[in-house]
Gaussian input, Z-matrix of N, CA and C with variables (Angstrom, degrees):
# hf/3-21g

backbone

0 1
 N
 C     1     B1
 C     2     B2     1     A1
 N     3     B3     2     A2     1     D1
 C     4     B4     3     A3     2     D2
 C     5     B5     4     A4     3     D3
 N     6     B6     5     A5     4     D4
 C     7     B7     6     A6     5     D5
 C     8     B8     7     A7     6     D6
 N     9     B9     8     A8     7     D7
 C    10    B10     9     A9     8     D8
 C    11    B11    10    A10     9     D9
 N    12    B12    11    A11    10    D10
 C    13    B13    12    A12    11    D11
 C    14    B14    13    A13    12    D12
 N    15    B15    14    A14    13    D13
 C    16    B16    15    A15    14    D14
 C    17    B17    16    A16    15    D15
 N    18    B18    17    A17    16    D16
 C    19    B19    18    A18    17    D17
 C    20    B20    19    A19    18    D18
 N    21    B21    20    A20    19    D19
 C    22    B22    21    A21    20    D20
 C    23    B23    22    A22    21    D21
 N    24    B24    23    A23    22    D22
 C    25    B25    24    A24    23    D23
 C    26    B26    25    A25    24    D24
 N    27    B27    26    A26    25    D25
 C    28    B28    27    A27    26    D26
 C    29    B29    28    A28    27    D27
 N    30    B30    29    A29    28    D28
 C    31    B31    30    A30    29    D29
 C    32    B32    31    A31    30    D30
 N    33    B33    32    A32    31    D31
 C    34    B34    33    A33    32    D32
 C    35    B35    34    A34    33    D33
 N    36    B36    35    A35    34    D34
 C    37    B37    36    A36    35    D35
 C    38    B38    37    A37    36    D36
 N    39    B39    38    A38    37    D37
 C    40    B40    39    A39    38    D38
 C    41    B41    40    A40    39    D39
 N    42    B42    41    A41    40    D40
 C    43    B43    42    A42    41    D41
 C    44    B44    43    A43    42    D42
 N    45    B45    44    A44    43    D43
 C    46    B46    45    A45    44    D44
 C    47    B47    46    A46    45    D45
 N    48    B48    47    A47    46    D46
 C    49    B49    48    A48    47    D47
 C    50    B50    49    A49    48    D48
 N    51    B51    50    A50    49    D49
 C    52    B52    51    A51    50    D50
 C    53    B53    52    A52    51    D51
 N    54    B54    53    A53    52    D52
 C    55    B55    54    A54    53    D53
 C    56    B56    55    A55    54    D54
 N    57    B57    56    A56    55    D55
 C    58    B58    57    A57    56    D56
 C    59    B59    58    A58    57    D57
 N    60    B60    59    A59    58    D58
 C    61    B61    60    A60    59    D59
 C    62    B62    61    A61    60    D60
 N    63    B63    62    A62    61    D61
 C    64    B64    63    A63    62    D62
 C    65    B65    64    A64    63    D63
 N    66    B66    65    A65    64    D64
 C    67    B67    66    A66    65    D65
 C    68    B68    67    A67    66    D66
 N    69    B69    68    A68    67    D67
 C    70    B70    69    A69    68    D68
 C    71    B71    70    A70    69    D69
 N    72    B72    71    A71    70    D70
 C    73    B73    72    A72    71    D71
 C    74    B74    73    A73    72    D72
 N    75    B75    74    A74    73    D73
 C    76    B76    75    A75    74    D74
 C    77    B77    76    A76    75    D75
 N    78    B78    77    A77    76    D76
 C    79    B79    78    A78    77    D77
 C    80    B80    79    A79    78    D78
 N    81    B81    80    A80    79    D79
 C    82    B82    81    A81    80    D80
 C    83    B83    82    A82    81    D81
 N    84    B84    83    A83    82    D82
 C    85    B85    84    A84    83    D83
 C    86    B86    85    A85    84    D84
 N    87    B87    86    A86    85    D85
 C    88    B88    87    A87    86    D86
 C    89    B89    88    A88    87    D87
 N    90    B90    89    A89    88    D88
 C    91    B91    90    A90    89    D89
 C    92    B92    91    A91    90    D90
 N    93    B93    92    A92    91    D91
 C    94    B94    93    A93    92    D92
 C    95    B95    94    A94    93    D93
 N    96    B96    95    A95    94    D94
 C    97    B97    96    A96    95    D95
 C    98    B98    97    A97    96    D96
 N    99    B99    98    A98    97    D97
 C   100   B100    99    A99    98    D98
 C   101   B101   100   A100    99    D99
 N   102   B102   101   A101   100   D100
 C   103   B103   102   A102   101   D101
 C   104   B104   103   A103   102   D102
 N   105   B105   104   A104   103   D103
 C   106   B106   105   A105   104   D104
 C   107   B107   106   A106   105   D105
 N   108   B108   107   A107   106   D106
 C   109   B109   108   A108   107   D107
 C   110   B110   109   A109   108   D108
 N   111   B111   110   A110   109   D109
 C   112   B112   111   A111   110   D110
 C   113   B113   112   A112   111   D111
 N   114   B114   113   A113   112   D112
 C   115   B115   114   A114   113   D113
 C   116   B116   115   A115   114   D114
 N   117   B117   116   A116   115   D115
 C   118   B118   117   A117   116   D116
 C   119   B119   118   A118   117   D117
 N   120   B120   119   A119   118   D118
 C   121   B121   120   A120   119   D119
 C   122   B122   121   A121   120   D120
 N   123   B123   122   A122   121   D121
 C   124   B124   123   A123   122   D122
 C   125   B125   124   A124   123   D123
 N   126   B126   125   A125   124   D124
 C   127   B127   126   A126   125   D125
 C   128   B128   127   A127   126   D126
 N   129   B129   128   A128   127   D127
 C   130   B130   129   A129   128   D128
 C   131   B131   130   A130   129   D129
 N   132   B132   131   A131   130   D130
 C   133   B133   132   A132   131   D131
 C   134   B134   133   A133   132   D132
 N   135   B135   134   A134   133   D133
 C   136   B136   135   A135   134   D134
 C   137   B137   136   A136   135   D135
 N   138   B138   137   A137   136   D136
 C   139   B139   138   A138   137   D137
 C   140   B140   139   A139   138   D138
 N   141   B141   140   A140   139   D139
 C   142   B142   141   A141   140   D140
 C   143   B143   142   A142   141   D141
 N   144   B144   143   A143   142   D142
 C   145   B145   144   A144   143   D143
 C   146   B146   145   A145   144   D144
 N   147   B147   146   A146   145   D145
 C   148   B148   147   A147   146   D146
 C   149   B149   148   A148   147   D147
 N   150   B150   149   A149   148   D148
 C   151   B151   150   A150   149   D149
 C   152   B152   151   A151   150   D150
 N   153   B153   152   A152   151   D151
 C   154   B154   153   A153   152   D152
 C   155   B155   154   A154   153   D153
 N   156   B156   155   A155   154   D154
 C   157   B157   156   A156   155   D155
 C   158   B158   157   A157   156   D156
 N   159   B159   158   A158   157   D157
 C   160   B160   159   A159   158   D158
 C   161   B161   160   A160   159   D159
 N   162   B162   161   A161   160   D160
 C   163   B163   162   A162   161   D161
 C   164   B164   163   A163   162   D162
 N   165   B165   164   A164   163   D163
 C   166   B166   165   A165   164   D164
 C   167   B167   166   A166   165   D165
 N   168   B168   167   A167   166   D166
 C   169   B169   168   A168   167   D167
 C   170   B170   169   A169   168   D168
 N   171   B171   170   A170   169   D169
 C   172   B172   171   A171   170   D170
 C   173   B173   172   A172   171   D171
 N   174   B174   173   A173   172   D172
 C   175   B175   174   A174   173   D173
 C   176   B176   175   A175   174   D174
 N   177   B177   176   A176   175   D175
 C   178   B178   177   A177   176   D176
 C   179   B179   178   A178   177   D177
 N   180   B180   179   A179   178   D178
 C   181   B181   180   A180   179   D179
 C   182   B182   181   A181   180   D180
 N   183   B183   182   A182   181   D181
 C   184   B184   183   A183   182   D182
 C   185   B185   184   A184   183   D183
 N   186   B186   185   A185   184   D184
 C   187   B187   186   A186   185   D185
 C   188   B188   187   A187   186   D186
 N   189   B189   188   A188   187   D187
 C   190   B190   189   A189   188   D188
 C   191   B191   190   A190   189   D189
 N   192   B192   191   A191   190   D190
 C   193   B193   192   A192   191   D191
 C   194   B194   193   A193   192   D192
 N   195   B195   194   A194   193   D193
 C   196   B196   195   A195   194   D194
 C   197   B197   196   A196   195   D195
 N   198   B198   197   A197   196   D196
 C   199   B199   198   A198   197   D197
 C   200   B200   199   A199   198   D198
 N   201   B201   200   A200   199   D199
 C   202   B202   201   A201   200   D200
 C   203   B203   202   A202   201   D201
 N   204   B204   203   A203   202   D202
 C   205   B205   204   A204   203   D203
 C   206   B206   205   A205   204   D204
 N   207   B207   206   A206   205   D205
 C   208   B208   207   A207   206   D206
 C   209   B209   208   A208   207   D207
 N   210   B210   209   A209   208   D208
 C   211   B211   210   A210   209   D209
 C   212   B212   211   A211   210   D210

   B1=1.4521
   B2=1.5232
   B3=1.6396
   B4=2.1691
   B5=2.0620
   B6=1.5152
   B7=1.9877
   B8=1.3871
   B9=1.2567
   B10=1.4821
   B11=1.5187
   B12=1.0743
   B13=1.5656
   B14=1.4170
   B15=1.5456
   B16=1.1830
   B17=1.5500
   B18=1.3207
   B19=1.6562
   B20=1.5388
   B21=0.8563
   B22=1.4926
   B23=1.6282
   B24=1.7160
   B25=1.1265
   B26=1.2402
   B27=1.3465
   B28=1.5726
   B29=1.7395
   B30=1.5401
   B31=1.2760
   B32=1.8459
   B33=1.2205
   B34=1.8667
   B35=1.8702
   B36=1.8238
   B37=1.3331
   B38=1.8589
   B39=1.8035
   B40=1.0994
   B41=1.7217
   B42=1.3871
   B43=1.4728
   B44=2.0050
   B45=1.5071
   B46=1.2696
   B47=1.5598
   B48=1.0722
   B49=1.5968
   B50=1.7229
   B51=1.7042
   B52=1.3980
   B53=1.6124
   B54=1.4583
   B55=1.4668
   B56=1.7516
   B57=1.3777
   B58=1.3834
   B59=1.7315
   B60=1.5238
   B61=1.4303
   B62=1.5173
   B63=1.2925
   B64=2.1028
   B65=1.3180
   B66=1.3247
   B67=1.7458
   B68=1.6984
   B69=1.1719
   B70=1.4883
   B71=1.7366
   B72=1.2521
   B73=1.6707
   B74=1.9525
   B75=1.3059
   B76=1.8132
   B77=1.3722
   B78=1.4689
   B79=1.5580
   B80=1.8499
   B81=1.0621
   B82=1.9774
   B83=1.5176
   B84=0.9931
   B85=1.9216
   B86=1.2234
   B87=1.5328
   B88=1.3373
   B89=1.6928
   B90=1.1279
   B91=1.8262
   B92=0.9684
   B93=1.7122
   B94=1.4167
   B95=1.5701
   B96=1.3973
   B97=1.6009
   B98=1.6787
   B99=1.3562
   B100=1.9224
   B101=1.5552
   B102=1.4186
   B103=1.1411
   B104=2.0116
   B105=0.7143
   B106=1.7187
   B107=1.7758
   B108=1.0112
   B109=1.6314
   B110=2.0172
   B111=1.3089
   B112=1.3624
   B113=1.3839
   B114=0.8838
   B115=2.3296
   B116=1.1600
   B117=1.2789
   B118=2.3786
   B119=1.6946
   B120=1.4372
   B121=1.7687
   B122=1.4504
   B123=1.6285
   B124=1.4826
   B125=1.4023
   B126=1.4434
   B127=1.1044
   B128=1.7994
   B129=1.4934
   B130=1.3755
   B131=1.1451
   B132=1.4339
   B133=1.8019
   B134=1.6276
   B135=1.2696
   B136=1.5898
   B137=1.5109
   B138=1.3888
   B139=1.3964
   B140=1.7073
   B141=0.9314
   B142=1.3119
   B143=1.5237
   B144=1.4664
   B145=2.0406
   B146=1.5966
   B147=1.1632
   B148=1.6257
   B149=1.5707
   B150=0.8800
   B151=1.4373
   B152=1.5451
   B153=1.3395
   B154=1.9316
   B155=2.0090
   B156=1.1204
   B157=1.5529
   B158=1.7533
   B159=1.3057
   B160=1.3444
   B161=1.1920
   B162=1.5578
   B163=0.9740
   B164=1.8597
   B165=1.5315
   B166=1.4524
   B167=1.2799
   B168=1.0033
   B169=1.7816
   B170=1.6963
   B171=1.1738
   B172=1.3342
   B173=1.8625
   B174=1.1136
   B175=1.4313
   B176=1.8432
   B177=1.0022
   B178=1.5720
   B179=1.1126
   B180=1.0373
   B181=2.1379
   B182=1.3694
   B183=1.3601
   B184=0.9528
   B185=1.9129
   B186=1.1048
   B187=1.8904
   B188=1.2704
   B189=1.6134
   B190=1.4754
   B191=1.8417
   B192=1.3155
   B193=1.4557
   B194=1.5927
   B195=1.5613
   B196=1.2700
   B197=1.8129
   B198=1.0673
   B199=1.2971
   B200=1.2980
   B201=1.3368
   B202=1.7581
   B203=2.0027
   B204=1.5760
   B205=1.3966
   B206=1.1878
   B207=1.3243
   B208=1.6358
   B209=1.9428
   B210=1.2488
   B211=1.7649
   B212=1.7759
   A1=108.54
   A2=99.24
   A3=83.09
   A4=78.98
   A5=76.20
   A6=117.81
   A7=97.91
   A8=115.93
   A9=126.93
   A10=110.25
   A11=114.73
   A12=129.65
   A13=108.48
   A14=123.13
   A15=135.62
   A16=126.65
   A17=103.82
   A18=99.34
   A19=98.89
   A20=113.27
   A21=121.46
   A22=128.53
   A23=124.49
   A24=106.46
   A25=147.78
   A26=139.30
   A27=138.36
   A28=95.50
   A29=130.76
   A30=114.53
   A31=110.36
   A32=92.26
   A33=88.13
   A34=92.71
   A35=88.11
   A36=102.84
   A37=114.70
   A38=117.11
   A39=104.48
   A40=93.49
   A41=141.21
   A42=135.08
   A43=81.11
   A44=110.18
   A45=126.33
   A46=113.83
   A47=112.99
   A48=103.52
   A49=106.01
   A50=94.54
   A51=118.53
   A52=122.14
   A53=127.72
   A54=110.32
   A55=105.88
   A56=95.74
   A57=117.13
   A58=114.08
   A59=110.57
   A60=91.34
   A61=97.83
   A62=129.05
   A63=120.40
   A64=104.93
   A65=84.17
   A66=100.76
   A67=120.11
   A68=132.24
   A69=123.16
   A70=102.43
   A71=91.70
   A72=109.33
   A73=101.82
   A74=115.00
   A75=91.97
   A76=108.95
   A77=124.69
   A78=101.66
   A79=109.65
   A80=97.56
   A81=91.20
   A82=96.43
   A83=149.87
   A84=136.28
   A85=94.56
   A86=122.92
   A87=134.32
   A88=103.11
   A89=115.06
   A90=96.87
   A91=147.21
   A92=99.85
   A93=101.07
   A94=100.05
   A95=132.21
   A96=101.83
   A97=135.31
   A98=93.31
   A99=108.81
   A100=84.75
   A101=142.93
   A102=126.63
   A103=121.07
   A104=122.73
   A105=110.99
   A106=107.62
   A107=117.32
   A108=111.00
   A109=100.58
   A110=99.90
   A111=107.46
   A112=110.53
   A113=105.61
   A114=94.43
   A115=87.84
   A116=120.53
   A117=132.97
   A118=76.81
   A119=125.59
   A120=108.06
   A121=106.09
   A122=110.13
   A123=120.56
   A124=113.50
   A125=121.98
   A126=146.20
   A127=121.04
   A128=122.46
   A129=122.41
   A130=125.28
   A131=122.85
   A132=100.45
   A133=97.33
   A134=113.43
   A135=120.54
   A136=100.58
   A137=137.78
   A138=120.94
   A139=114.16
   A140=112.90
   A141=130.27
   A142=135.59
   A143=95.54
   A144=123.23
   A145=98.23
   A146=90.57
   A147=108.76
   A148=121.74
   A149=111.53
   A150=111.24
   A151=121.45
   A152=105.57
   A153=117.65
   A154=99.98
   A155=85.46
   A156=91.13
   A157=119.52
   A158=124.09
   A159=118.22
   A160=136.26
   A161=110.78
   A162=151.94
   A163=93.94
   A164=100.82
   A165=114.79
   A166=119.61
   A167=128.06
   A168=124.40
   A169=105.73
   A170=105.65
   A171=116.79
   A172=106.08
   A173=107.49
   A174=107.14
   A175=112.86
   A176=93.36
   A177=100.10
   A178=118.89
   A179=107.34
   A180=122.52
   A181=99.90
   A182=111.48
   A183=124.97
   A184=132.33
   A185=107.27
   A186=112.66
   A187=112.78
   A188=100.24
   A189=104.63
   A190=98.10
   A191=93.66
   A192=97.15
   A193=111.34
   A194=98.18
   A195=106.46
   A196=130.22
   A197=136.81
   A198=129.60
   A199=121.99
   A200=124.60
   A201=112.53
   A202=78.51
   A203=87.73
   A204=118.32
   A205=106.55
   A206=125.42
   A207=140.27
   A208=99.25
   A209=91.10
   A210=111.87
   A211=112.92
   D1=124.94
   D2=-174.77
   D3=-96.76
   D4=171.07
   D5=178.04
   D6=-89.60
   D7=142.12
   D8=145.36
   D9=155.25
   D10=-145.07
   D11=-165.86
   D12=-59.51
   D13=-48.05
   D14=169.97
   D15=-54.71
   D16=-13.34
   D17=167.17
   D18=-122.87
   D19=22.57
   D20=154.09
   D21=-82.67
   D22=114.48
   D23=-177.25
   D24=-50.93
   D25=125.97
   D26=-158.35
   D27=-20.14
   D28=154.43
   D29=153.66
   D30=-108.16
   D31=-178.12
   D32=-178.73
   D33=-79.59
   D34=171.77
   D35=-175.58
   D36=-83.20
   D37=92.31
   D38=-147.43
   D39=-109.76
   D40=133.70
   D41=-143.53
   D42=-134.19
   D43=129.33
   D44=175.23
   D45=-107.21
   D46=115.40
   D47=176.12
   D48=-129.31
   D49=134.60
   D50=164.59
   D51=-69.41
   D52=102.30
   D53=158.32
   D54=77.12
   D55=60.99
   D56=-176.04
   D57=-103.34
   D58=3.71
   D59=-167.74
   D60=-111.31
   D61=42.98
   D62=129.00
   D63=-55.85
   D64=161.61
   D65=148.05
   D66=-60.57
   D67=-20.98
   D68=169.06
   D69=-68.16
   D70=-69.02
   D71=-172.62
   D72=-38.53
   D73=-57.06
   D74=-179.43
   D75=-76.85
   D76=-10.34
   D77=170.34
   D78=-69.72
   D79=-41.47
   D80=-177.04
   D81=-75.57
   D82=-23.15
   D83=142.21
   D84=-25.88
   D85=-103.46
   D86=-151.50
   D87=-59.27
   D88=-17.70
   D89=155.78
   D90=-84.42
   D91=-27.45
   D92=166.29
   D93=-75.13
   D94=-50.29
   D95=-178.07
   D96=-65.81
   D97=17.55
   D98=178.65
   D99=-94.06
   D100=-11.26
   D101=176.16
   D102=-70.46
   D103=169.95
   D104=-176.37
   D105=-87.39
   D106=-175.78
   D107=-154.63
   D108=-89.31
   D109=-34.75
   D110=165.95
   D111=-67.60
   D112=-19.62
   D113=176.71
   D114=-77.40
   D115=-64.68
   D116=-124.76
   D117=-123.76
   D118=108.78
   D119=163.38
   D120=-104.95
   D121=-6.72
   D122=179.81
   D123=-160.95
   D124=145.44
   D125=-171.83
   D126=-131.42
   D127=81.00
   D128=171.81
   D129=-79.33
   D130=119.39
   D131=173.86
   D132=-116.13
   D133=157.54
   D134=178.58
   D135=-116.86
   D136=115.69
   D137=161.63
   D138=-135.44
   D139=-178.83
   D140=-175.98
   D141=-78.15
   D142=-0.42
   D143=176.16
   D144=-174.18
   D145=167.66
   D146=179.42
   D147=-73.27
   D148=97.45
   D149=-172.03
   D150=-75.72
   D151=-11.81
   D152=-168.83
   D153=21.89
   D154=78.30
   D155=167.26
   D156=-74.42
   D157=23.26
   D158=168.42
   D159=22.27
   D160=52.75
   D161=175.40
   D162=-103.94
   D163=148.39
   D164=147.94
   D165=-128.69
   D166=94.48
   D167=-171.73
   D168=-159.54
   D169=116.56
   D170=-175.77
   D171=-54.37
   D172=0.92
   D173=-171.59
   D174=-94.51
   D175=-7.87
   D176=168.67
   D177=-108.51
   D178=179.16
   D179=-154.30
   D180=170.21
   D181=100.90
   D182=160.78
   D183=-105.35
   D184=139.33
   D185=-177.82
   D186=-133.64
   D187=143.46
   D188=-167.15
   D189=-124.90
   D190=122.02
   D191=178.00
   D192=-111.71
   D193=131.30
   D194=-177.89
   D195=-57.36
   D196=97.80
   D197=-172.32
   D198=-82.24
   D199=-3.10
   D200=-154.58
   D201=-98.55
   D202=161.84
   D203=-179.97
   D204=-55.40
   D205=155.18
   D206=160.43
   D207=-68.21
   D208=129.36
   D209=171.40
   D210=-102.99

């Protein structure tokens, strides 16, 4: 019997996005969470400032990683 991913239980459908806070980037946010909870069960975005995408949906999680240079 091999180890790995395959005897691992199914996981939910979890969608990661880089550098989501344009205006393109929160419209595909707020579409994928117009999807139902069995499509979209999670939504990550990583960007570079706070975008407060004004959204309420426990299905997002958003992180903001700092980019500017060390001074």
């Amino acid at each position: 019997m091999t180890k790995g991913r395959s005897d691992a239980p199914p996981m939910g459908k979890t969608i990661g996005m880089l550098g989501a806070s344009g205006a393109v980037g929160r419209r595909v946010v707020r579409h994928l969470l117009a999807h139902q909870p069995d499509q979209v069960e999670h939504v990550v975005t990583i960007d570079r400032r706070d975008v407060g995408y004004e959204i309420e949906d426990a299905r997002l999680t958003s992180h903001v990683v700092e980019m500017r240079s060390p001074s």
